[in-house]
C-alpha positions in Angstrom: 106.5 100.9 94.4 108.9 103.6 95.3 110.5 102.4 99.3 111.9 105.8 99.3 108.3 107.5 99.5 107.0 104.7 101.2 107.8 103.1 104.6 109.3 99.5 103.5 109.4 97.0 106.3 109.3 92.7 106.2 107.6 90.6 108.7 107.5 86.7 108.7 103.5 86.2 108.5 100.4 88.0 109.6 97.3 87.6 111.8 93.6 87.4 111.5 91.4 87.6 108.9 90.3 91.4 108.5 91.6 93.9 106.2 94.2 95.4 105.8 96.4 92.2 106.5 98.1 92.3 110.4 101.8 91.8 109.3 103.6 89.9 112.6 107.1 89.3 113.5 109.0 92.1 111.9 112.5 91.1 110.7 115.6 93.2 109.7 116.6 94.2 106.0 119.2 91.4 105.9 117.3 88.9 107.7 115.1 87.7 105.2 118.6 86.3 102.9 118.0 83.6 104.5 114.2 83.0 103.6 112.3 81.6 101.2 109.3 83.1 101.9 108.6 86.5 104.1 105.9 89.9 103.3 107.4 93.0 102.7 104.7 95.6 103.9 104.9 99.3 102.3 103.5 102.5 104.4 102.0 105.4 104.3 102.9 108.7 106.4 100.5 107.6 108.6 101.8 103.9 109.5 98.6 102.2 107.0 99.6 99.3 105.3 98.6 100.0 101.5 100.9 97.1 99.9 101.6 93.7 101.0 103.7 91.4 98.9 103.9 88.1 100.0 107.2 86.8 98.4 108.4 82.8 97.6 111.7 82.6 96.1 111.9 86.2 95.1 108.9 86.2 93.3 105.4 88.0 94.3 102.9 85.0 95.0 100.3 87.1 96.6 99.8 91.2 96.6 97.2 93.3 98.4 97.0 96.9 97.6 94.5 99.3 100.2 93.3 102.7 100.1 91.7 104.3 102.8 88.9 106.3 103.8 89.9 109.8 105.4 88.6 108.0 108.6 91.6 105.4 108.2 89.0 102.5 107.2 89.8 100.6 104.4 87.8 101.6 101.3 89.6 99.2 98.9 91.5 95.9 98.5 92.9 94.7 95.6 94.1 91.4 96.0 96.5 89.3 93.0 96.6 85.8 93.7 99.5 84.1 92.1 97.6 83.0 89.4 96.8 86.9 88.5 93.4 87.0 89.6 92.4 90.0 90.9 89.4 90.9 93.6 88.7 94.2 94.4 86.7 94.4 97.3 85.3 98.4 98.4 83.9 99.6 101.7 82.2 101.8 103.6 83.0 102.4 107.1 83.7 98.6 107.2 80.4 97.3 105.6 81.4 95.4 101.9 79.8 97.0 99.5 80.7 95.7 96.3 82.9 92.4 95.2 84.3 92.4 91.9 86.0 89.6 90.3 88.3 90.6 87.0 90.1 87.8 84.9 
């Protein structure tokens, strides 16, 4: 993922439980030296969140990547837990309709 293309910004945690994540409690560039574990949020030109990284130590624990309807609802989620399983999850105008579960 290119941060030049893509608005970069890091946040200490999010909120809720819908999708796309609710990243909270932005902090600066150099802030997070100090951290062992903060999200870096990547953006679109218009301000949606289409890749989270959740990082520990440097390293990617936990990734969610979204695309959008042309309405700005989510149509898809992928989502790496840090064992490397991936969910894709797709929607339509915020009803699930498909959950698919790849090794």
């Amino acid at each position: 993922m290119d941060s030049e293309n893509n608005n970069c910004r890091y946040f200490i945690s999010y909120s809720g439980i819908k999708l796309p994540l609710n990243l909270v409690n932005e902090i600066k560039d150099d802030e997070r030296e100090n951290r062992n574990t903060y999200f870096r949020g990547f953006y679109d030109e218009h301000e949606r969140l289409i890749r989270c990284e959740k990082l520990v130590y440097g390293e990617i624990e936990l990734l969610h990547c979204y695309n959008y309807h042309d309405s700005g609802v989510v149509r898809q989620a992928v989502i790496t837990d840090v064992d490397g399983e991936v969910t894709i999850l797709v929607f339509n105008d915020q009803v699930e309709l498909e959950k698919q579960i790849e090794p």
